[in-house]
N, C-alpha and C positions, 0 to 999 in steps of 0.2 A: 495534395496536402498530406503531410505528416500524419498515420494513423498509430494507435498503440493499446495494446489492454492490459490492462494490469489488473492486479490485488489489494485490497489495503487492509489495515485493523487499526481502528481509531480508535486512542481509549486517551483518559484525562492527562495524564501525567507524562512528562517524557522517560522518569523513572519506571512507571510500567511500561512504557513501550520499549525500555530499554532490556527489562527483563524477559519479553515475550522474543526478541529478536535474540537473544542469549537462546531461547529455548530452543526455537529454531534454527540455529546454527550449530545447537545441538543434537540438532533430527527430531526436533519436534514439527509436526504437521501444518505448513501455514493456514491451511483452510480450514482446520478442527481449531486453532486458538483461534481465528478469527469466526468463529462459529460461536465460540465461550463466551470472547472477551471484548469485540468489535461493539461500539456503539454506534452503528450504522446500519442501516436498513439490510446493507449488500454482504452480511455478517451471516444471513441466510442461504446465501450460494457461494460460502466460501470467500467473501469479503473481494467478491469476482465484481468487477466492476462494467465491464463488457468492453467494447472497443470506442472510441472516442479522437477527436482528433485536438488537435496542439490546438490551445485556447477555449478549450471547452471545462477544464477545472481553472479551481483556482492557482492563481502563479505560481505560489510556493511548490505545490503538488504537482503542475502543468512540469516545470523546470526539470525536477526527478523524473517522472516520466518521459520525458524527451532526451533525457542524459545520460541516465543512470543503465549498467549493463543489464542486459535481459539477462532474466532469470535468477539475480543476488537482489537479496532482500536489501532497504536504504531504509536508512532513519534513526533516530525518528524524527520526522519534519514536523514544524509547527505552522499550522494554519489558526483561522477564524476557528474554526469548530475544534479542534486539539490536536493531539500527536499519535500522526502516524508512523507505521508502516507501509512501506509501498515494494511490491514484486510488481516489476512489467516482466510479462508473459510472453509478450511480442509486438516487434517495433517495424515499420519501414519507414525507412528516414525519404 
């Protein structure tokens, strides 16, 4: 089965998440903004989510993760709980 781990930073708006993914493609630090700004538990280890396999998030987020190239930040995706950002860190397909 497909494994992958990635990052995220969840916050309300797709507007803020469009400004944090601005910052960071600025050179700002994914895992210090999602330390600030993330409304997620996992906001605490760097918005690190750990490793997971295909079907264990929800679709929207499941999809970017299994698609999206490692290591470029995606989004912001809208799920149930709001808009992220998503870094996968690393994938075997």
């Amino acid at each position: 089965m497909a494994q992958a781990a990635a990052s995220h930073i969840l916050v309300e708006t797709a507007e803020r998440a469009q400004e944090l993914k601005t910052a960071i493609e600025g050179g700002a630090d994914f895992a210090q903004l999602a330390a600030e700004n993330s409304s997620c538990p996992s906001s605490r280890q760097g918005g690190a989510l750990g490793t997971f396999g295909r079907g264990q998030m929800v679709p929207e987020f499941d999809e970017v993760v299994f698609s999206a190239p490692v290591g470029v930040v995606q989004g912001p995706v809208k799920t149930q709980f709001g808009y992220h950002l998503v870094l996968v860190t690393e994938r075997n397909d």
